[in-house]
C-alpha positions, 0 to 999 in steps of 0.5 A: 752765334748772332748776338742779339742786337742789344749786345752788338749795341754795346760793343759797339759803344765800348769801342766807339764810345757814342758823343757825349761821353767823347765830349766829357773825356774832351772836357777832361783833357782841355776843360771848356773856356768857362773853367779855363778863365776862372783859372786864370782869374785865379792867378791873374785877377780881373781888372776891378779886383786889380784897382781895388787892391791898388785903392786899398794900398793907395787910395784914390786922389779925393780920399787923400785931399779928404785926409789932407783937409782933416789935417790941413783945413783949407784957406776958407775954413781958417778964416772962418775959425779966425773970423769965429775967435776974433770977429771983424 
């Protein structure tokens, strides 16, 4: 007639389910923030991702004067290769 305290328990749990399984169907339903960022970084990368793609499409100011320059000596090294063919 009285069930022993054991079963109550449980009857209890399976209608009041105890903290941490109220916390793990939470999680479910609204995940904690760590996984929502991830997420988002996902879709939308952080900040350092975003430059080095922009890098990579368009490098950086010194690595276009450092193309320029294999290209297109500057002044100083001209004159050295004139100086070097025909000497002062």
């Amino acid at each position: 007639m009285n069930p022993p305290l054991n079963s109550v328990n449980e009857s209890l749990n399976w209608m009041n389910p105890p903290l941490n399984s109220v916390n793990e169907s939470l999680n479910w339903m609204n995940p904690p923030l760590n996984s929502v960022n991830e997420s988002l970084n996902w879709m939308n990368p952080p900040l350092n991702s975003v430059n080095e793609s922009l890098n990579w499409m368009n490098p950086p100011l010194n690595s276009v004067n450092e193309s320029l320059n294999w290209m297109n000596p500057p002044l100083n090294s001209v004159n050295e290769y004139l100086n070097w063919m025909n000497p002062p």
